[in-house]
N, C-alpha and C positions, 0 to 999 in steps of 0.2 A: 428542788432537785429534778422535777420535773421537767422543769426549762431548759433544763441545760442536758437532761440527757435528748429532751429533742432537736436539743441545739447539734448536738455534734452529731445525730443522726441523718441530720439535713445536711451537715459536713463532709459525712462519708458516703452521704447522696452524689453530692457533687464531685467528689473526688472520685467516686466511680465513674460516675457519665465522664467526666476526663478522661478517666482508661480507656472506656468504651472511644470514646471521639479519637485517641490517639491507638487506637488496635491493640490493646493490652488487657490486664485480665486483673483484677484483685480479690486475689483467695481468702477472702476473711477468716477461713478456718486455722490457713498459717499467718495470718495477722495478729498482733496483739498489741498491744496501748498503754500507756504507762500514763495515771494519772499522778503528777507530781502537787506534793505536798509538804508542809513545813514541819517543821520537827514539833511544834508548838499543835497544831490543829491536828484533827482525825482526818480519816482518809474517805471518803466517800465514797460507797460503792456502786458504780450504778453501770446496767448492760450495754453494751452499742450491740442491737440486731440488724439484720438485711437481710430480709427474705425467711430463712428458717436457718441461718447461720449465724451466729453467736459469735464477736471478739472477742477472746479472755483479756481482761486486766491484770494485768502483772505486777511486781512492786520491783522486779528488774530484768536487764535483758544487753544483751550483748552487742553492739551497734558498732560497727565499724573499729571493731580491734575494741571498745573501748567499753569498760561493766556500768553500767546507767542504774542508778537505783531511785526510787519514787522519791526519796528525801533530798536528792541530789549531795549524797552524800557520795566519797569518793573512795573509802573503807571499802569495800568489794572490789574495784578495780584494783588498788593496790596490794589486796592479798591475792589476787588472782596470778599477780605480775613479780608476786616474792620467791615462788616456788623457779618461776622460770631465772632471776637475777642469783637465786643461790648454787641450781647447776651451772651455770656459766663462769660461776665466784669458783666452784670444786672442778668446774673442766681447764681453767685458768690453771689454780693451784696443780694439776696436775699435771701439766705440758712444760710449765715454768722451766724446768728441768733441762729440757729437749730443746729450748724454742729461743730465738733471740727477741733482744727487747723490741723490734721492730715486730719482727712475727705475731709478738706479743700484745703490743697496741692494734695491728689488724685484727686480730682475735677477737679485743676487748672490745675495739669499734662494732665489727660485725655480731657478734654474739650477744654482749650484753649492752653495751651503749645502744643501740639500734631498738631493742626492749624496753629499755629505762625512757628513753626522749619520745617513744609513740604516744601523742597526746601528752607531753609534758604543760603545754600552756593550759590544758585542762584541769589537771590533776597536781599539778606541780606547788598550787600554793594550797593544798591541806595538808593539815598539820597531823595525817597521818604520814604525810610522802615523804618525811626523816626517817623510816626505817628503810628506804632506800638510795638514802642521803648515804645509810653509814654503811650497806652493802658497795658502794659504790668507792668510799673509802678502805675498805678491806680488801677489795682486788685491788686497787692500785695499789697498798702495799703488798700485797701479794706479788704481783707484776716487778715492782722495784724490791722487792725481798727487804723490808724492812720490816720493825719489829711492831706492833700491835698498838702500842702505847706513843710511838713517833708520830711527831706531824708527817701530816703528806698533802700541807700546804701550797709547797715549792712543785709536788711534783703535777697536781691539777693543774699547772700554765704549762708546763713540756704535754700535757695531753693537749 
């Protein structure tokens, strides 16, 4: 453990002098580090210092729209991402009314498809990203006003 935590210290040796060499600055205090791990093995805890500054190690962290957790599991980003797919399912549902079915596909484009597709090649083949398989089913019958139990086979090729 020893090795390697000097390993990556010599790591963020180097990657500083890079900052330094290109005029930039790396705040270690708002830095943090996600050592990933298997679902199977323990997590190893070990410090990265520089100076009298400390990285935190994290088990997740927010990166680019997208929720990262140490097990590379995908469970966190997608419940991060349900809360936002089901006001967009209740802001749908409640315009439906008012608004024509083209209105209605901009809406869905903009609103909620735009949400669902960030980082889809990421997240898209875990086997939690079906429970926004079937939000994604329930506004479009909401959209074409059909009933709950209906295919909306047909209507996923007109989107």
């Amino acid at each position: 453990m020893k090795i390697i935590e000097e390993s990556v210290n010599k790591i963020i040796h180097d990657i500083n002098e890079w900052f330094n060499t290109n005029l930039l600055s790396l705040k270690l205090d708002k830095t943090h580090f996600i050592h990933c791990v298997t679902k199977n093995s323990s997590s190893i805890g070990f410090n990265i210092t520089r100076g009298n500054k400390k990285m935190a190690n994290v088990y997740n962290t927010k990166f680019l729209g997208l929720t990262l957790h140490n097990t590379l599991s995908w469970r966190m980003h997608i419940d991060t991402i349900i809360p936002k797919l089901s006001s967009a399912s209740f802001a749908l549902r409640v315009v439906r009314p008012f608004l024509s079915l083209d209105s209605l596909k901009m809406v869905y484009y903009s609103y909620f498809h735009s949400v669902m597709t960030y980082g889809l090649i990421f997240w898209g083949n875990s086997h939690h990203s079906n429970i926004t398989f079937r939000l994604q089913k329930r506004i479009i019958r909401n959209i074409v006003a059909i009933r709950g139990r209906d295919s909306c086979r047909e209507y996923f090729k007109k989107f």
